[in-house]
C-alpha positions as CSV (number, residue, x, y, z in Angstrom):
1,X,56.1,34.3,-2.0
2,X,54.9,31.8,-4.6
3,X,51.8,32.7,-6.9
4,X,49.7,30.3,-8.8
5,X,48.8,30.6,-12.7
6,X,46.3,33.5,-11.9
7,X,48.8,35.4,-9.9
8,X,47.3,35.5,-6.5
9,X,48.6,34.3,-2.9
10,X,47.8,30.8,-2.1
11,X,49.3,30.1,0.8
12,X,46.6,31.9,3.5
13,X,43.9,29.7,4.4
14,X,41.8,32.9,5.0
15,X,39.5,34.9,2.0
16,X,40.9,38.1,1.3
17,X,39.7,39.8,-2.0
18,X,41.7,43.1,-1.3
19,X,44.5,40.6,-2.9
20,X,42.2,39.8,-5.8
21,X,41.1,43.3,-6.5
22,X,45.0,44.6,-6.2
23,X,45.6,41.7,-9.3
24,X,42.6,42.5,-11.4
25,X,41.9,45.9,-10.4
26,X,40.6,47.6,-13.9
27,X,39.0,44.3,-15.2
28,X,35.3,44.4,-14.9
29,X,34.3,42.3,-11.7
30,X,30.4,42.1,-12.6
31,X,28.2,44.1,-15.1
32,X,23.9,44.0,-14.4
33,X,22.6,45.8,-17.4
34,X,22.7,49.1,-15.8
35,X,26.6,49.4,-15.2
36,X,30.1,47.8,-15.1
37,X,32.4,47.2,-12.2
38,X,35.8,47.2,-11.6
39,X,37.6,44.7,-9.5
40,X,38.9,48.1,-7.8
41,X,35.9,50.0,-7.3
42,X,34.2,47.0,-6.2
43,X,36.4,46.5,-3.1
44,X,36.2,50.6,-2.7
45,X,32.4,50.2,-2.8
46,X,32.7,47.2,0.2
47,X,35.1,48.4,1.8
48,X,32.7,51.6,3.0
49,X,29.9,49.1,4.0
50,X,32.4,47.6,6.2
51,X,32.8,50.8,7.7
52,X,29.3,51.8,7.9
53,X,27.7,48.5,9.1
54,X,27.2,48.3,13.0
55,X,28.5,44.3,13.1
56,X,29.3,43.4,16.4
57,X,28.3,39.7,16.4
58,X,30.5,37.5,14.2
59,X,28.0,35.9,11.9
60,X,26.0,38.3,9.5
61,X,23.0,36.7,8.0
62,X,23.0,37.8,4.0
63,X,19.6,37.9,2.2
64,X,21.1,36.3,-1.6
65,X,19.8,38.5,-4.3
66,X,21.2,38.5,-8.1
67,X,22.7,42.5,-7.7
68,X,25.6,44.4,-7.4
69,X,24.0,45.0,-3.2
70,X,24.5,41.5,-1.9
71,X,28.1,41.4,-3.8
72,X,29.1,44.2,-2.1
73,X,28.0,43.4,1.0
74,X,28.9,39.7,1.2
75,X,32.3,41.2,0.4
76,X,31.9,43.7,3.4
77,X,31.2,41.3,5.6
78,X,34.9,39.8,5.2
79,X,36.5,42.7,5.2
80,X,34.8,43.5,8.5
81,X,36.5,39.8,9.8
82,X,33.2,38.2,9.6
83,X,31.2,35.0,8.2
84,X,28.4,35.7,6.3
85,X,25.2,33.6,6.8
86,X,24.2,33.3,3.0
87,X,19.9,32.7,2.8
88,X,16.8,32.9,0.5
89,X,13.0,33.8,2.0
90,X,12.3,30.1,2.8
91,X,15.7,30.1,5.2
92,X,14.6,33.1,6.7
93,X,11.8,31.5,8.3
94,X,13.9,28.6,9.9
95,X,16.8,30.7,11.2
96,X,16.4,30.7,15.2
97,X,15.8,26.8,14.6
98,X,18.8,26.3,12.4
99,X,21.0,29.1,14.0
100,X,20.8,27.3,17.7
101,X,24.3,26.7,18.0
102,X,25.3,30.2,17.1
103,X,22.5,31.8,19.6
104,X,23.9,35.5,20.2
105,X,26.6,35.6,17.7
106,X,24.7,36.6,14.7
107,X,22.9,39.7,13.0
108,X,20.8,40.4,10.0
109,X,23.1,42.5,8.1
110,X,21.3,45.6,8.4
111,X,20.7,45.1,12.4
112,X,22.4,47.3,15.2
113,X,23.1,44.7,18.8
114,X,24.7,45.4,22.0
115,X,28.6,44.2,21.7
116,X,29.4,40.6,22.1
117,X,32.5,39.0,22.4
118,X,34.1,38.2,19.5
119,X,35.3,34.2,18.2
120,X,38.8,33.6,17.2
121,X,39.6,34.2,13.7
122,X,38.5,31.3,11.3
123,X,38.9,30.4,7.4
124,X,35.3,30.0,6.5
125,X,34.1,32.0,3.6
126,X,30.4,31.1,4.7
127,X,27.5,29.4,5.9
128,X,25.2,28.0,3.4
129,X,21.6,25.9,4.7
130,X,20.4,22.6,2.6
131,X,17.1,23.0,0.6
132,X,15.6,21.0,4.0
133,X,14.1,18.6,1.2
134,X,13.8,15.8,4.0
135,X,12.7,18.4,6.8
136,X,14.9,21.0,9.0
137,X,17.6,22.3,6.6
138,X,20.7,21.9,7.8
139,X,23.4,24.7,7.7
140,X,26.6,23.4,5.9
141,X,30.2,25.4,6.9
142,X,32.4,26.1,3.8
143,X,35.8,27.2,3.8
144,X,37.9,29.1,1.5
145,X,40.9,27.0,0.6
146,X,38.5,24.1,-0.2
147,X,36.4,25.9,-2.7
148,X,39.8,27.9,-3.9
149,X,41.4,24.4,-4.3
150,X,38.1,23.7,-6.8
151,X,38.6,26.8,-8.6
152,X,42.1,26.3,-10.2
153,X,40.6,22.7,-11.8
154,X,37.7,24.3,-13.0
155,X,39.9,26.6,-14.9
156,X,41.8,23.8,-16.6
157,X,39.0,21.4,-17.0
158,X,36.5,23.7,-18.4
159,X,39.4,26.2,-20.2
160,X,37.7,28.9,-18.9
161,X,40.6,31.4,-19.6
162,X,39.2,31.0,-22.9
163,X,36.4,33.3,-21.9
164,X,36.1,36.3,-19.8
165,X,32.3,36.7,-18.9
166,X,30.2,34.3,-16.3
167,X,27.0,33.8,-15.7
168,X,24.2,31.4,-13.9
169,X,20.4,31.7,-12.9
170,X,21.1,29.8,-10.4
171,X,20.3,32.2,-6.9
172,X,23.1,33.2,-4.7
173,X,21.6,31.0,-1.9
174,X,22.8,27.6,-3.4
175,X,26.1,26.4,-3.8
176,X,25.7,26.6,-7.5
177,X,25.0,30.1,-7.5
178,X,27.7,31.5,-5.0
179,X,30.3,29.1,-6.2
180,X,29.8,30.3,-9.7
181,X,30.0,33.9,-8.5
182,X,33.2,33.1,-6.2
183,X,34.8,31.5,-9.5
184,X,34.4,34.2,-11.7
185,X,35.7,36.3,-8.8
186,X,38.8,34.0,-8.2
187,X,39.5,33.8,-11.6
188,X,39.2,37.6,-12.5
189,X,36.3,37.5,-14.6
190,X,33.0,39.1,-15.4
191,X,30.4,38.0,-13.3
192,X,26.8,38.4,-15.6
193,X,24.4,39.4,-12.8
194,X,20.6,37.7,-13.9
195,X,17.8,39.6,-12.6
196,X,15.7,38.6,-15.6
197,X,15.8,35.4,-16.7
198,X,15.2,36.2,-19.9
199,X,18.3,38.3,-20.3
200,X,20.5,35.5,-19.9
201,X,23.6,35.7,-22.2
202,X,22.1,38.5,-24.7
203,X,25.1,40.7,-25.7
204,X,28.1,38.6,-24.6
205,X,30.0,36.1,-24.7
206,X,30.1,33.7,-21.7
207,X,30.0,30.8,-20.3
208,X,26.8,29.1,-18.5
209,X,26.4,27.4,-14.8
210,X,22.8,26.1,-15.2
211,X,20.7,23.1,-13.0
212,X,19.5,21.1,-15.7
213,X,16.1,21.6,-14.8
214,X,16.4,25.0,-15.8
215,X,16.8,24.2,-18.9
216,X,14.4,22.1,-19.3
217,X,11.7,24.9,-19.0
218,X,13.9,27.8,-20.2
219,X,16.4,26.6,-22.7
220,X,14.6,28.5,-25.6
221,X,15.0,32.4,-23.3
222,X,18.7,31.8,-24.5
223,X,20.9,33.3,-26.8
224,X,22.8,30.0,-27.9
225,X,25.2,32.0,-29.8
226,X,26.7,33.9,-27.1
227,X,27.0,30.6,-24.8
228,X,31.0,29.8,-25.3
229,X,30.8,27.1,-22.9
230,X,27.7,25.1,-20.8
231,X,28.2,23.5,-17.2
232,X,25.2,22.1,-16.0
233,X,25.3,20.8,-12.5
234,X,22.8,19.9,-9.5
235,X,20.3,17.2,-10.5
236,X,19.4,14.3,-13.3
237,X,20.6,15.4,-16.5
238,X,18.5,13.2,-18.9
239,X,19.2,12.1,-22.1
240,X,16.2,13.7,-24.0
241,X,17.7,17.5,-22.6
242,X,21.0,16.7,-24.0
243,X,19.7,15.7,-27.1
244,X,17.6,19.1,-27.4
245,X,20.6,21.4,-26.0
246,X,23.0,19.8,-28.8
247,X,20.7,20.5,-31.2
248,X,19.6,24.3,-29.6
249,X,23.4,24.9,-29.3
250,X,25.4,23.1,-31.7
251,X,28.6,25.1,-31.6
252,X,28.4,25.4,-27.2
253,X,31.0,23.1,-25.7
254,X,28.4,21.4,-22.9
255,X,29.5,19.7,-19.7
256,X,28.4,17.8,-16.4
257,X,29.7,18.5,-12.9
258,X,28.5,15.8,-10.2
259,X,28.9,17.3,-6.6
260,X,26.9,18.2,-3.5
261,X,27.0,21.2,-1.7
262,X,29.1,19.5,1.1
263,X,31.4,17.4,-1.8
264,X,31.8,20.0,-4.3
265,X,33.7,18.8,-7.2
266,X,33.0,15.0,-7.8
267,X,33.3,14.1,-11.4
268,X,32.9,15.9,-14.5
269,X,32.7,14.9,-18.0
270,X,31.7,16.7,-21.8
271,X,28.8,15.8,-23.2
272,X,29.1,17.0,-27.4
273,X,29.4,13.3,-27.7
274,X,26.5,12.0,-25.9
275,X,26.1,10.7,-22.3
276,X,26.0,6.8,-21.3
277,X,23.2,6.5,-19.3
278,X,23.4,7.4,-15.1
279,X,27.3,8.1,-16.2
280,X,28.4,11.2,-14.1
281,X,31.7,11.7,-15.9
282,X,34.8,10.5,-14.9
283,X,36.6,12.0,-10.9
284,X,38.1,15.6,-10.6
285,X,42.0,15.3,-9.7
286,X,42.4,14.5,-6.0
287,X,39.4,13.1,-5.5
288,X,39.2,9.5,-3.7
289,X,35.8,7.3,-3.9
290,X,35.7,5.6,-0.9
291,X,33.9,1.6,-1.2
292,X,30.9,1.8,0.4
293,X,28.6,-1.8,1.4
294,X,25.4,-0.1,1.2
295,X,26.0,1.7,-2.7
296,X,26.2,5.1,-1.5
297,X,28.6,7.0,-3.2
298,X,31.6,7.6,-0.6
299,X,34.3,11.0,-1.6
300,X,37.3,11.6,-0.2
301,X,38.9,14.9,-1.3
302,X,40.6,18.5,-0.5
303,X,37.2,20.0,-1.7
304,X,35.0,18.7,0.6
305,X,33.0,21.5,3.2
306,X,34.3,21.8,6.8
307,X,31.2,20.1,8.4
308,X,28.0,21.1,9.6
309,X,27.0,23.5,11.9
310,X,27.8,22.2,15.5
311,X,29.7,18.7,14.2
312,X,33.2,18.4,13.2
313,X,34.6,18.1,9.4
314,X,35.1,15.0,7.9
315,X,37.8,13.6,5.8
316,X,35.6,11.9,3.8
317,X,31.4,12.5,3.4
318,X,28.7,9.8,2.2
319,X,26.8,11.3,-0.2
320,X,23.1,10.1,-0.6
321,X,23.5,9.1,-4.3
322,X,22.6,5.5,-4.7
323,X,25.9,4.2,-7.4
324,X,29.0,2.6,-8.4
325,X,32.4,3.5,-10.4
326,X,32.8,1.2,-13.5
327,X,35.9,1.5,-15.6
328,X,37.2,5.0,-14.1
329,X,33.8,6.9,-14.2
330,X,31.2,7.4,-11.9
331,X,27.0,6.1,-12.1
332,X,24.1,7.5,-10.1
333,X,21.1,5.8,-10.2
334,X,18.9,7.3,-7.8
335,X,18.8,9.2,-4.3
336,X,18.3,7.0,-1.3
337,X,15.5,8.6,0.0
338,X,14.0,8.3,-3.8
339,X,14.1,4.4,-4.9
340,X,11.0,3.2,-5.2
341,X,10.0,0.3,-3.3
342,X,7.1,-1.4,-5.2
343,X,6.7,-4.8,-4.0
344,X,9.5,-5.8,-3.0
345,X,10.9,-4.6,-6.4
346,X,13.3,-1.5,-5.9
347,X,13.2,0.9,-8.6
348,X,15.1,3.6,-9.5
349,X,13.3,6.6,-10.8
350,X,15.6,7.2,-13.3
351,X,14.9,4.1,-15.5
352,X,11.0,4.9,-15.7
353,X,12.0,8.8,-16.6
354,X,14.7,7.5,-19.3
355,X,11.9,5.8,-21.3
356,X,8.8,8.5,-20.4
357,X,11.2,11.3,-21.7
358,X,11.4,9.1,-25.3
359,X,7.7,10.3,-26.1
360,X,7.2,13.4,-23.5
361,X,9.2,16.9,-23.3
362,X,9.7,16.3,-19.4
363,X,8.8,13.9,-16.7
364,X,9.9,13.1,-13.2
365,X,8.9,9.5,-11.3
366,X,8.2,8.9,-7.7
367,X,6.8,6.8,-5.2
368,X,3.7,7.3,-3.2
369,X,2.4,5.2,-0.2
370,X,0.3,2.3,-0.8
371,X,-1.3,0.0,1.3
372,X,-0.5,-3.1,-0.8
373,X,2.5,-2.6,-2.6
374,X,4.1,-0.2,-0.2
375,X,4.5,2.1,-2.7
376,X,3.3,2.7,-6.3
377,X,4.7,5.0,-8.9
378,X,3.1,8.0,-9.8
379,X,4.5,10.3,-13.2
380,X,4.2,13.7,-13.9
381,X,4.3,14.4,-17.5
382,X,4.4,17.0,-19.8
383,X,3.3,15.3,-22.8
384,X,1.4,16.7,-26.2
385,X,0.5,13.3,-27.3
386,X,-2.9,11.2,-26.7
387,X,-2.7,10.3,-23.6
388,X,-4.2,7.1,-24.3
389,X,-0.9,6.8,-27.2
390,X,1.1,7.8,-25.0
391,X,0.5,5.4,-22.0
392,X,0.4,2.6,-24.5
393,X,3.9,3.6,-25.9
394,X,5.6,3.6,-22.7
395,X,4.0,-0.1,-21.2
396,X,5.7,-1.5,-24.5
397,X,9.0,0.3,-23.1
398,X,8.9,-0.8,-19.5
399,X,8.3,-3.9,-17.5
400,X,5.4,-4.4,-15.9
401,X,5.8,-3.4,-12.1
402,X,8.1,-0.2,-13.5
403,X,5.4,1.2,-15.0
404,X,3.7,4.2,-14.0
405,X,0.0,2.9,-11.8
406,X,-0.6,6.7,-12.1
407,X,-0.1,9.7,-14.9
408,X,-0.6,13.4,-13.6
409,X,-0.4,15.5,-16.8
410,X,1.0,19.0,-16.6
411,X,2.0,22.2,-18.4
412,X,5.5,21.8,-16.4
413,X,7.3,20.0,-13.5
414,X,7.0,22.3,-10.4
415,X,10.6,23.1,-9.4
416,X,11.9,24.3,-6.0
417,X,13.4,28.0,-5.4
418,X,16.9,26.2,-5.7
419,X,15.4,25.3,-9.4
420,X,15.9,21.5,-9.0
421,X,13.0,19.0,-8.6
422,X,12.4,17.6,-5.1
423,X,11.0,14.1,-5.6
424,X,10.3,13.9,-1.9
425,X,8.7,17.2,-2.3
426,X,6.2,16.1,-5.1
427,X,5.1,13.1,-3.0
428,X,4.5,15.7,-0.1
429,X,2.5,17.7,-2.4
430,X,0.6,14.6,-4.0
431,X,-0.4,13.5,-0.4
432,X,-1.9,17.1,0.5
433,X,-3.5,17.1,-2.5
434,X,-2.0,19.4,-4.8
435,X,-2.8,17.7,-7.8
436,X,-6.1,16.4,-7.5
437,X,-7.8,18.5,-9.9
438,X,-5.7,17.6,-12.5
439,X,-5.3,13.9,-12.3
């Protein structure tokens, strides 16, 4: 039977690490500060919660949580012929909404039920929920030859053979965080488990997933020197955070993924050299962008997720990422939801934040009702200058009807557990009131 460049079995459709342990069996599958791993023990170790668990629905619902536990037992739950339902605290509280379709075939992972019977075998590797930015999240199906597929081109693009240790703060719960740990998995590496944020990288070498927002409050908790290789992916990379992470880590290859949980891979670019403005990077092999008369950004690929829960997959998925492809590479100016509609002017968020972020450390844009204009724009800033200066030096920067009718200053940008910003979020927050002290 063939083998690809890393030696494993492509052919099944169907996750099996047992084949991935047997390949890298003494390499060290994930280290957390208190001990290392083996590939082998680690299937040893998941293999016996297989065999303990009392599983007789075929959906297990998975707490995420950085440690060796939720490896193990997301592992267990495949070798057990199982999908695991991958969630954080907010999920938990929308499960018997978001779960309908699946009512009486799933179990918290630690849960004994009455025996049901069992589904057909399928090749998912899990079920993931959206953020539920816009309202109820929706639960997103992922299989394992489509993330698999993603893998081997993250190897060559990024040369990650050139390093053996991964890491990300991004949680297990979003697509960034489990696809990072699958990756390192895959690829026989050594998974950096981060509990603490502010052991990030400290005594190895490795290379960094990261959402750019992240970064934006935490860039200085990192050891620069031990940070081969940076992928940032999952929200607006601006142009000041570049700058500053060129400059923190001048020797740290850095690099943009643009994807969605249901697209994965998009494009992908590196960024030593600078970044064109709204340019995403240029698309990962295979993938098609589809025209689209209404902007949105339109993917047709063999990475793309297996549907949502209780809708068929698509072959290709409209993305909600307002852009265009010019000259071979990819630009996002806004989300739909997020243009700002300020009479009759649509704005993008992105062009006020591009010239607020000149002469602040951080700022995010966004639209708030209003009875005349339909909506005016409102910044949050995080800003040492005079106010007053500061205001002044941006009006001379924007025309008129772009610039912000309101400034919130702030010691940072609130971020979501996911760590990205939620525009739609902030307006939400500005409406109850959250910031009226402050403004």
């Amino acid at each position: 039977m063939d083998t690809n460049k890393h030696g494993v079995k492509p052919v099944s459709e169907y996750f099996n690490f047992e084949t991935i342990a047997v390949k890298y069996a003494d390499k060290t599958a994930f280290r957390d500060g208190k001990e290392k791993i083996t590939y082998r023990e680690l299937a040893k170790r998941a293999r016996i919660k297989a065999l303990e668990a009392h599983w007789s629905c075929p959906y297990i619902v998975l707490k995420a949580r950085q440690e060796a536990d939720f490896i193990e037992q997301f592992l267990a739950v495949h070798y057990a012929h199982r999908v695991p339902i991958v969630v954080n605290d907010f999920m938990l509280q929308r499960l018997q909404e978001v779960l309908k379709h699946l009512k009486g075939k799933w179990q918290f992972v630690d849960e004994e039920k009455e025996p049901v019977m069992q589904e057909e075998p399928n090749d998912l590797l899990f079920l993931g929920l959206t953020s539920g930015t816009t309202g109820t999240p929706k639960v997103y199906c992922r299989n394992w030859s489509s993330w698999r597929s993603g893998f081997d081109i993250c190897d060559t693009c990024f040369e990650l053979q050139k390093c053996e240790n991964i890491a990300t703060p991004s949680p297990f719960a979003t697509s960034l965080g489990l696809h990072t740990l699958m990756l390192s998995l895959y690829l026989g590496k050594t998974i950096c488990l981060v509990k603490d944020q502010k052991c990030l990288v400290q005594n190895e070498k490795a290379v960094v997933f990261a959402v750019p927002s992240f970064l934006e409050q935490k860039s200085t908790l990192i050891n620069w020197k031990n940070v081969v290789k940076l992928v940032l992916c999952g929200g607006s990379l601006q142009q000041h955070l570049l700058k500053k992470l060129c400059v923190q880590a001048p020797e740290t290859d850095i690099f943009e993924i643009y994807g969605t949980s249901e697209t994965s891979l998009i494009s992908w670019h590196k960024l030593n050299r600078g970044k064109a403005a709204d340019c995403v990077g240029k698309p990962f092999p295979k993938v098609e962008l589809i025209p689209s008369k209404n902007s949105l950004i339109t993917v047709k690929s063999p990475y793309l997720f297996s549907g949502y829960l209780g809708s068929n997959s698509k072959k290709t998925v409209v993305t909600s990422d307002v852009g265009e492809v010019k000259d071979g590479k990819i630009f996002i100016y806004s989300r739909q939801s997020e243009v700002i509609d300020h009479g009759g002017n649509k704005i993008f968020p992105s062009e006020i934040e591009e010239q607020l972020t000149r002469f602040a450390s951080a700022a995010v844009a966004f639209g708030v009702p209003d009875k005349v204009y339909g909506e005016r724009v409102v910044a949050l800033v995080v800003c040492k200058t005079a106010h007053a200066e500061f205001e002044r030096k941006v009006g001379r920067c924007l025309e008129r009807f772009k610039c912000p009718q309101e400034y919130i200053y702030v010691s940072q940008i609130p971020v979501e557990p996911n760590q990205k910003i939620s525009r739609l979020r902030l307006v939400k927050r500005y409406e109850r009131g959250d910031f009226d002290d402050i403004r």
